[in-house]
C-alpha positions as CSV (number, residue, x, y, z in Angstrom):
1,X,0.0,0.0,0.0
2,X,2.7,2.2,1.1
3,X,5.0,1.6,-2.4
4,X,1.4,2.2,-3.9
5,X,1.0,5.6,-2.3
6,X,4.9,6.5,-3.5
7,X,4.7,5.6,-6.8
8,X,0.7,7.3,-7.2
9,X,2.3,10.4,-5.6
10,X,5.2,10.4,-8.2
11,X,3.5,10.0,-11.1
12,X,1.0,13.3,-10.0
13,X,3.9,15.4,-9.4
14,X,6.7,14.5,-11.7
15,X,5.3,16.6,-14.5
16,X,5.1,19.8,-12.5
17,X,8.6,18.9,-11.0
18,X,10.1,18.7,-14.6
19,X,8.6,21.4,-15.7
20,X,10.2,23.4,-13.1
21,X,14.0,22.0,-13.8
22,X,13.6,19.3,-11.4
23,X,14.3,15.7,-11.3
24,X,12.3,13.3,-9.2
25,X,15.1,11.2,-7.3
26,X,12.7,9.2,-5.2
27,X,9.0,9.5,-3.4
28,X,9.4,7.6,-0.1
29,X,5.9,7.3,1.9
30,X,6.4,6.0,5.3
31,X,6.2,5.9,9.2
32,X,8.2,7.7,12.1
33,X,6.8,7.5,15.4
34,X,3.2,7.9,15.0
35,X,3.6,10.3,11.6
36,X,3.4,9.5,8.1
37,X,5.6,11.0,6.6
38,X,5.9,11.6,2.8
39,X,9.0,12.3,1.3
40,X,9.7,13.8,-2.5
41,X,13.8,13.9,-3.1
42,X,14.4,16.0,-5.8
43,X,17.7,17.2,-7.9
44,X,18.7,19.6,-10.6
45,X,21.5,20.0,-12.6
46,X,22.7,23.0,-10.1
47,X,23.3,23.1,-6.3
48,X,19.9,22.2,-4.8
49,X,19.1,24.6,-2.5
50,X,16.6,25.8,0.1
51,X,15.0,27.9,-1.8
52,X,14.2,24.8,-4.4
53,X,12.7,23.1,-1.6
54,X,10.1,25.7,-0.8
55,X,9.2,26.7,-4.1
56,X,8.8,22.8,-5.2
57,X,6.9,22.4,-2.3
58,X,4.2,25.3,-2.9
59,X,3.7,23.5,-6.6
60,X,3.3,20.0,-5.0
61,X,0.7,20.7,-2.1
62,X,-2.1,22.0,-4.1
63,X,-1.1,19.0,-6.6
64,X,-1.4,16.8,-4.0
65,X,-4.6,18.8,-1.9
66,X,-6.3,18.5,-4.9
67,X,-5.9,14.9,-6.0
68,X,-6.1,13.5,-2.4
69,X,-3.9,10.2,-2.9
70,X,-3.8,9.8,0.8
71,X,-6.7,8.9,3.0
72,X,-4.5,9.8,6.6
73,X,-2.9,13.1,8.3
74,X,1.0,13.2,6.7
75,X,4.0,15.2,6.6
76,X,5.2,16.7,3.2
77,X,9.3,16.8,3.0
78,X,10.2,18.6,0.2
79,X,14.1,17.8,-0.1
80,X,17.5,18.1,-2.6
81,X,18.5,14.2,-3.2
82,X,22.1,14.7,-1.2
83,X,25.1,13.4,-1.5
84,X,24.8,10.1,0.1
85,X,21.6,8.5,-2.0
86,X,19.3,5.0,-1.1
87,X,19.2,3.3,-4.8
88,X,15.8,1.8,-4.5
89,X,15.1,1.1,-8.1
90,X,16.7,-0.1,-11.9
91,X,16.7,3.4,-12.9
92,X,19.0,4.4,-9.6
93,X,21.2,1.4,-10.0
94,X,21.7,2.4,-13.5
95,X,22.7,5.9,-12.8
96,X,24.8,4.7,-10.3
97,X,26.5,2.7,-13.0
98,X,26.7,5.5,-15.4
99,X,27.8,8.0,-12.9
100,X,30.4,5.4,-11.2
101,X,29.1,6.3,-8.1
102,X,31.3,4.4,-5.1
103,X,27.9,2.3,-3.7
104,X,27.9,0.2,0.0
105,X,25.9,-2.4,-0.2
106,X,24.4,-3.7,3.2
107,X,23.4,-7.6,3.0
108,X,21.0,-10.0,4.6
109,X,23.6,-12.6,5.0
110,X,27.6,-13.1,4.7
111,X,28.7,-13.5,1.0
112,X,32.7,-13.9,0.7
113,X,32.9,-13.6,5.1
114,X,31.4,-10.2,5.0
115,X,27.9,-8.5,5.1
116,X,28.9,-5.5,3.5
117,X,29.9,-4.5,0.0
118,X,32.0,-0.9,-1.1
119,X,33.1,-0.3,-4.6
120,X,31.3,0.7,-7.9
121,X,28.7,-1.3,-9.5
122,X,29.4,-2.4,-12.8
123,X,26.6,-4.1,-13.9
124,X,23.4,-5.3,-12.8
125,X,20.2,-7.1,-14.2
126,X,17.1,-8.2,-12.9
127,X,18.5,-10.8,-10.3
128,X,22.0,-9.7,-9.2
129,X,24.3,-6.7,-9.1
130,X,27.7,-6.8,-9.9
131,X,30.5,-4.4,-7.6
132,X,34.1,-4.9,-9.3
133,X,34.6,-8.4,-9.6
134,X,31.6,-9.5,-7.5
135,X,28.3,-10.6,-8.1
136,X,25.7,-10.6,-5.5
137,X,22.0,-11.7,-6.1
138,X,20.1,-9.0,-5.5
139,X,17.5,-10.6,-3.1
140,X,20.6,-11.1,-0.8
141,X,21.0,-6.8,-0.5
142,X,19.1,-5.1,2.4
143,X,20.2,-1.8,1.5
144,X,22.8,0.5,-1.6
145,X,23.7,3.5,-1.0
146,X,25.4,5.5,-3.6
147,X,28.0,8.1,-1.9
148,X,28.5,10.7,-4.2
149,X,31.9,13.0,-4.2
């Protein structure tokens, strides 16, 4: 339900956010303490600043206000995608490929004695990810983050 809210949420405000020189780096819709908090990480190609947060945000309430795509109270965070960045999807791992991003990967269980994972991803595909010389199945990763310099 909660991916469902995300993914409704980014396809209502991904126009407006283009339109203003934004990228959509990731809608996140989730709970801290007892707030739902929904999260829209954006990026341009300049420093993301403050400023971008408030103006994106004033375009994405009424967007949201007036479409309604969730039933309970939430928070809206309006934010720049940082330097340190989750890679949640294909079309994050494949910047991250692109980019050469230096990527930890956090896993589930011990591959090769360890349970975590630095380099840069070279490949990936549906069921595994490859960092340097290493390929790990990907329902083995708990967590990538992308650190970027």
């Amino acid at each position: 339900m909660k991916q469902n809210i995300a993914a409704a949420v980014r396809t209502l405000v991904e126009p407006a956010m283009t339109e203003m020189g934004y990228s959509v780096w990731d809608v996140t819709f989730y709970k801290e303490g007892q707030e739902q908090i929904l999260e829209v990480e954006l990026e341009n190609d300049d420093v993301f600043s403050i400023e971008d947060c408030q103006k994106a945000s004033h375009v994405i309430n009424p967007i949201l206000d007036e479409a309604d795509p969730i039933e309970q109270a939430y928070a809206l965070i309006v934010s720049g995608a940082g330097l340190t960045r989750v890679l949640r999807s294909d079309e994050h791992i494949a910047r991250a490929v692109k980019e050469g991003w230096n990527t930890e990967l956090k896993l589930f269980a011990a591959v090769n004695g360890t349970k975590e994972l630095a380099g840069v991803i070279t490949a990936f595909d549906k069921d595994t990810v490859t960092v340097g010389e290493t390929k790990i199945e990907r329902k083995m990763i708990s967590k990538m983050t992308s650190i970027l310099e």
